[in-house]
N, C-alpha and C positions, 0 to 999 in steps of 0.2 A: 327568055333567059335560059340558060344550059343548064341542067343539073345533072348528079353523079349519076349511074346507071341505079347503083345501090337504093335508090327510092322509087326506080320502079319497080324492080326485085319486090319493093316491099308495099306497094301498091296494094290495101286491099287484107294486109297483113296483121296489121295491129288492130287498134280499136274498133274496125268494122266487125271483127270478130263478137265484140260484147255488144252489138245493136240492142238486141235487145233488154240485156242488162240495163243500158245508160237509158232505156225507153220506161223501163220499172222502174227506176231511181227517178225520174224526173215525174212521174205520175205519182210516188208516193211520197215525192216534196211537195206536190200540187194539194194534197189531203187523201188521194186515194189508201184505201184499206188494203195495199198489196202484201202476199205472202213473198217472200222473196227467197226462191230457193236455187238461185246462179251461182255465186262465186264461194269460194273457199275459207271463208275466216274463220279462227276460230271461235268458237263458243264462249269463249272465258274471255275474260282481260290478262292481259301481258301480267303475271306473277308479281307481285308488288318487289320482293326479294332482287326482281333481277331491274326492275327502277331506282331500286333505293341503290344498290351496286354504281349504272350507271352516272346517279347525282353525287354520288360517293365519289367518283373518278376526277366527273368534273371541277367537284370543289378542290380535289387535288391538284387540278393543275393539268388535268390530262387532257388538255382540247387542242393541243400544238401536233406540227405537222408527222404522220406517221410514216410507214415506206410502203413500197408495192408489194411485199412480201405476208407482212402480217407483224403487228407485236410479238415477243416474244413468248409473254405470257398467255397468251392466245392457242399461240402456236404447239409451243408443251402441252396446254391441257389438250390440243386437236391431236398430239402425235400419243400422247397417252392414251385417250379415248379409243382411238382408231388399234394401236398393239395391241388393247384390252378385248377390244372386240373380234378384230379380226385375226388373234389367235397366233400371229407373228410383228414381226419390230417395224414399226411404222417412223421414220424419223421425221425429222423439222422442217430438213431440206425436203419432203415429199409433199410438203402444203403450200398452199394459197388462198389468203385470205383476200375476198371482195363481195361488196356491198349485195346480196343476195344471190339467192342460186340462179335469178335471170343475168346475171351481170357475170357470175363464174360462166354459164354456159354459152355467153356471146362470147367472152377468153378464151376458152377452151375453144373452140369451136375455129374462131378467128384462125389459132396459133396450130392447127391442125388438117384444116381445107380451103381449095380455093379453088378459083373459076375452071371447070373441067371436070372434076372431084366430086364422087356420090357419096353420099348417106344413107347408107338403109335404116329405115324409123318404123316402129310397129305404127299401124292406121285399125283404131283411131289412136290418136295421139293430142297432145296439151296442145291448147290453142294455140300458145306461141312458139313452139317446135319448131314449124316449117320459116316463118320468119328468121328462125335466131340459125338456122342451116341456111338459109338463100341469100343474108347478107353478105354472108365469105365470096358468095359467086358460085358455091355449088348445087348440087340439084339433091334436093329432097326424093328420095326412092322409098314408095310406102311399099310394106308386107304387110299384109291383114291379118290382124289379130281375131283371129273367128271364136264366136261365139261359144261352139259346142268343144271347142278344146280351152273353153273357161277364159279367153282371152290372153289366153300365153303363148308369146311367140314360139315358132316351131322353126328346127332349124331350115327343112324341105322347103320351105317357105322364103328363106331368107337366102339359101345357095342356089334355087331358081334366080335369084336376080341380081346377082354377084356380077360384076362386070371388072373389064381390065380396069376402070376408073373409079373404083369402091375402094375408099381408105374406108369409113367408120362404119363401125355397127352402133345406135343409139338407143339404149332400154333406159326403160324406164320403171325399176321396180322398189316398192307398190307405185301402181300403174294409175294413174290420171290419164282418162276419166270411168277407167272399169274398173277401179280395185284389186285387181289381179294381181298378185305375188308369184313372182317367178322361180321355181326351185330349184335345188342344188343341181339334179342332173339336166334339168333345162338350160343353166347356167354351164355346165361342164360341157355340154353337149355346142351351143351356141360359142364356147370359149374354144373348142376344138376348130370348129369350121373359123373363128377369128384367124388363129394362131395358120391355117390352113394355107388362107389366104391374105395373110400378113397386115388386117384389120387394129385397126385400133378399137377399143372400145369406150363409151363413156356408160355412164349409166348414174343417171339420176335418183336420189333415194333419198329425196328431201322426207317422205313418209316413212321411213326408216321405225322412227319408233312408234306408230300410230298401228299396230297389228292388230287384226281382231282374233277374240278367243283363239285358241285351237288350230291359229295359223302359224307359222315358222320362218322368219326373216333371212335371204341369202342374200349375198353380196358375191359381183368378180373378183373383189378381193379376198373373199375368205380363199383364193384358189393362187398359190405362192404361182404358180406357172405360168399363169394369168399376167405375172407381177408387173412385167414391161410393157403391157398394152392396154393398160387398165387406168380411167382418169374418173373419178365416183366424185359427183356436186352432189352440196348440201348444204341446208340451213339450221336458223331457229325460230326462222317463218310459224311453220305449223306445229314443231313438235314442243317449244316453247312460248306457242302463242304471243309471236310479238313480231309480226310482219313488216309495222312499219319503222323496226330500227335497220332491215336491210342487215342482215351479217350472215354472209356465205362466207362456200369455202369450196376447194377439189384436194382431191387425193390424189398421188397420179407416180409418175417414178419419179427421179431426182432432177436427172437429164432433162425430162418435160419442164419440171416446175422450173431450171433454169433456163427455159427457153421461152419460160411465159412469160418472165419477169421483167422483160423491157416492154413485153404489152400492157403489162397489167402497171408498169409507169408512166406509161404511154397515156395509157388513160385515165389513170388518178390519181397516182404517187401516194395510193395508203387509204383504209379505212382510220375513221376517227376513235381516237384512241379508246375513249370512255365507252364507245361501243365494245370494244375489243375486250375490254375486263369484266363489263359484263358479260359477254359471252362465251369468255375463259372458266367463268363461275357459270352459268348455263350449263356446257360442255363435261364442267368434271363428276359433275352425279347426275344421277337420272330425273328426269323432268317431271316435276310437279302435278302437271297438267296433261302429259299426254296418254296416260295410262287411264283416266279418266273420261277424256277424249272418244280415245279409242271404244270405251265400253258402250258410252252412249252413241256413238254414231253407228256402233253393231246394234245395238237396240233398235234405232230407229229406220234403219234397213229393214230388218225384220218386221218391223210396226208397215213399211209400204210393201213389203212382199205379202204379207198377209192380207193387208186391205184391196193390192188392188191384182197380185201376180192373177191372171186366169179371166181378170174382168174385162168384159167387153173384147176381148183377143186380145189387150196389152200382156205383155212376158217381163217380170220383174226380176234381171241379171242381183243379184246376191254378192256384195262387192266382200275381199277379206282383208279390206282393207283402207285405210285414207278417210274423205269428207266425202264420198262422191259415192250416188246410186244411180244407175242406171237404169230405164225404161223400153221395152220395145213395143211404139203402140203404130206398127206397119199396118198391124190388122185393121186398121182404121180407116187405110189409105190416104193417107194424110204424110207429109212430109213432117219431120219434126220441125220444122222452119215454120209452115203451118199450121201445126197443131199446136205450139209454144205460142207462137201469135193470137191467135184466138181465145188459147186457156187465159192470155193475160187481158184480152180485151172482154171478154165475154164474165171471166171467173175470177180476176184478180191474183192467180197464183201466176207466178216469173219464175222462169222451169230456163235453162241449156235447150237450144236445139242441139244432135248431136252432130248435126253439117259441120258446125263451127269446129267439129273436133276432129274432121276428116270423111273421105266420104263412106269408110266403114261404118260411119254411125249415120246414116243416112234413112230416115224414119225411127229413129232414135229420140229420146230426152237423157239430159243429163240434169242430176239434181244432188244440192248440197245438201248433207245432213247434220249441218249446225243448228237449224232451227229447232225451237222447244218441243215435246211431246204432243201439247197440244196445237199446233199449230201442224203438223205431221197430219193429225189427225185428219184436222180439218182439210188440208191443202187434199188428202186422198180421199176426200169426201167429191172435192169438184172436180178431180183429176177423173175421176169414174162417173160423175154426171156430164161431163164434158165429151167422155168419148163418147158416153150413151147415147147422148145426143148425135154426135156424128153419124154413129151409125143407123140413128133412124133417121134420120134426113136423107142416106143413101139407100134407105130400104125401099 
């Protein structure tokens, strides 16, 4: 039987990516004692406030069909939010609401590139980046996000690989899966060479409010000039801990959001309403949970730079930002595909390789800092007897 091209594009793309995730889930349903530090949830439960909201809706009657655009009431608290923040008048016609920021950024993406048409994407990059670019038909073009410039794209880096077929440039800040926040003149500087070469830009910033101490939040949009080439996804995924109600959004000019909107009917004709009031109420004051979030996931950063930065040759990247810490255990010689393998068979801790995130991160681990203090603890007690071990078995 014949199928579209689009599944082989994505051959390889999706779920293979968390092998080893769905291999820790299925051994810690069997009884295993696994520490599990892969994916991104948060720490907390979904806010009671914004449950009690969405049964509120419900019992009102609000479960009938909504439009592609967004509720109204949605939409106001998004066009508020967004003026307040970024400093100039954001309107109604400039939003789009849909079912999480995976589902904004297959729209976006869709309604912007196609078969012929590059992307440039920092490497590493979110697992599902290159998928949610090669189902349009275009070609993912990684710039390496390097280490000792803190993992922030550079622009030398990204006008090396400019081609006549480069519409987007795609950031992501704060950055999954380094933590890196990008700043104002990295932003100006990257928004000049856009404007250059007549790029469009998206920029992802689902971790928007999750900053650690002493770090400073920029956006393309704080930059009025920027104004036409700028589309910002977002949720209340992480920064309202509540994933699984799915409620995205972009930001983008007027003209875009009227040209997305027979896709975004295309393909669902509206989020559900009682989601939409709750995250009108979400959106209009600051989150409960994410400044909480934030404090402790810089805690416990600092809890594995201390225990393990300098052990055994591993190098522990200092994220300033998000769920996410980074590991470099090259020293070890081991692949992080390898050494994730092993920690989990051998020690029970389920670590990211950082393959899965691109091949910048290749002798890499990527790890989430949702789990408790003590369980930190412990996971960098075997992460350091583990590589100890490596290395005397190569001695």
């Amino acid at each position: 039987m014949k199928y579209a091209s689009v599944t082989d594009r994505l051959a390889g793309l999706g779920g293979a990516k968390w092998a080893l995730h769905a291999r820790a889930r299925a051994l810690k349903a069997a009884g295993e004692d696994i520490i599990e530090f892969t994916i991104g949830e948060p720490d907390v439960p979904t806010p009671e406030v914004f449950i009690e909201a969405a049964q509120r809706a419900m019992a009102a009657g609000r479960t009938g069909y909504s439009n592609g655009r967004g509720e109204p009431g949605v939409l106001a608290a998004l066009a508020a939010r967004y003026s307040a923040r970024r400093g100039r008048q954001i309107g109604k016609d400039q939003i789009m609401c849909l079912p999480g920021t995976q589902t904004v950024l297959y729209a976006v993406l869709r309604a912007l590139v196609e078969t012929g048409d590059e992307v440039l994407i920092g490497d590493p990059m979110y697992a599902t980046y290159e998928g949610q670019i090669v189902q349009t038909g275009a070609t993912a073009v990684p710039v390496p996000l390097r280490p000792e410039k803190g993992f922030r794209m550079q622009v030398a880096d990204v006008e090396a690989r400019i081609t006549p077929r480069s519409r987007v440039l795609f950031l992501n800040t704060p950055h999954n899966p380094t933590g890196s926040v990008l700043r104002p003149e990295d932003i100006r500087a990257l928004g000049e060479l856009a404007r250059k070469h007549d790029l469009w830009i998206i920029s992802d910033e689902v971790y928007e409010d999750m900053i650690f101490p002493g770090v400073t939040f920029s956006s393309p949009l704080d930059f009025p000039e920027l104004s036409d080439r700028v589309v910002v996804a977002c949720s209340i995924s992480k920064s309202h801990a509540a994933p699984g109600f799915r409620s995205g959004w972009c930001v983008g000019p007027a003209e875009f959001c009227a040209r997305l909107l027979p896709l975004s009917e295309t393909m669902l004709f509206g989020s559900q309403p009682f989601i939409a009031d709750m995250t009108a109420l979400a959106v209009s004051n600051p989150s409960p949970v994410a400044a909480g979030m934030a404090e402790r996931f810089a805690n416990r950063a600092e809890m594995f730079w201390r225990a393990l930065d300098g052990v055994s040759g591993m190098r522990v990247h200092r994220p300033e930002a998000g769920m996410f810490l980074l590991i470099d255990i090259r020293a070890t010689g081991l692949s992080g595909n390898a050494f994730a393998e092993t920690l989990l068979d051998q020690h029970k801790v389920a670590v990211m390789p950082g393959e899965s995130f691109g091949d910048g991160l290749s002798g890499w681990l990527r790890l989430s800092l949702t789990q408790s203090d003590d369980k930190v603890i412990e996971a960098c007690r075997r992460i350091a007897a583990h590589a100890a071990s490596i290395l005397e078995k190569a001695a």
